[in-house]
C-alpha positions as a printed Julia matrix, in Angstrom:
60×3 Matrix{Float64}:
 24.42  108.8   32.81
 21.05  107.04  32.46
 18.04  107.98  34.64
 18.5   104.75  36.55
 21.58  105.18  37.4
 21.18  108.55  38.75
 18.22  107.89  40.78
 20.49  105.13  42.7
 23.15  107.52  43.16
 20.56  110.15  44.64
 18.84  107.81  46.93
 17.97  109.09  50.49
 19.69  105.46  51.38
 22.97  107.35  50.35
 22.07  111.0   51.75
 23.92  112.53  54.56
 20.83  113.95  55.44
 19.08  110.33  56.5
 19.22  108.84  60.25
 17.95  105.65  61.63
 15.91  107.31  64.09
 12.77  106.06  65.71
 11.14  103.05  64.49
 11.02  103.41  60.58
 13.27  100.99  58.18
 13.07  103.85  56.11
 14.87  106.34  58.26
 14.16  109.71  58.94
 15.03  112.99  57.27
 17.2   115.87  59.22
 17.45  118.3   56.87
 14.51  120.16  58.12
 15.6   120.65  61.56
 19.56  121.48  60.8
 18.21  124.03  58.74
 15.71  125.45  60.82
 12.9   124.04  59.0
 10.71  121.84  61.5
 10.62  118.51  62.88
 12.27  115.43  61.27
 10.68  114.09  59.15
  9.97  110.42  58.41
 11.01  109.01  54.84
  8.3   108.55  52.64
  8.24  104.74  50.54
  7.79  106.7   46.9
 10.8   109.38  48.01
 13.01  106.7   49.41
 14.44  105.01  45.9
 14.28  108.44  43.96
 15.58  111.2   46.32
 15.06  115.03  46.77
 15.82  118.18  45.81
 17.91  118.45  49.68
 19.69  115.33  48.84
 23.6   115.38  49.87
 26.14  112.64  49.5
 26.57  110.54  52.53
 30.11  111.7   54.2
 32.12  108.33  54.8
């Protein structure tokens, strides 16, 4: 699998972990506060194509 492709298939636009919450296009991040972490926290532009370490696939 080529980098590309696995940085499309890791995208927080496909994680179960991102909500449309408040007024960002990006979306927000839960993972932090289902795990006890903090706040939400808003999705960064540079994080939003590539992913994170957190990232979960999106449960249809």
């Amino acid at each position: 699998m080529t980098d590309s492709k696995k940085a499309v298939m890791t995208a927080c636009w496909d994680c179960d972990f991102r909500r449309d919450l408040g007024d960002s296009f990006l979306g927000v991040c839960v993972w932090f506060e289902a795990h006890g972490k903090g706040p939400n926290k808003g999705i960064p532009p540079t994080l939003v194509e590539k992913g994170c370490k957190h990232w979960k696939r999106k449960q249809r």
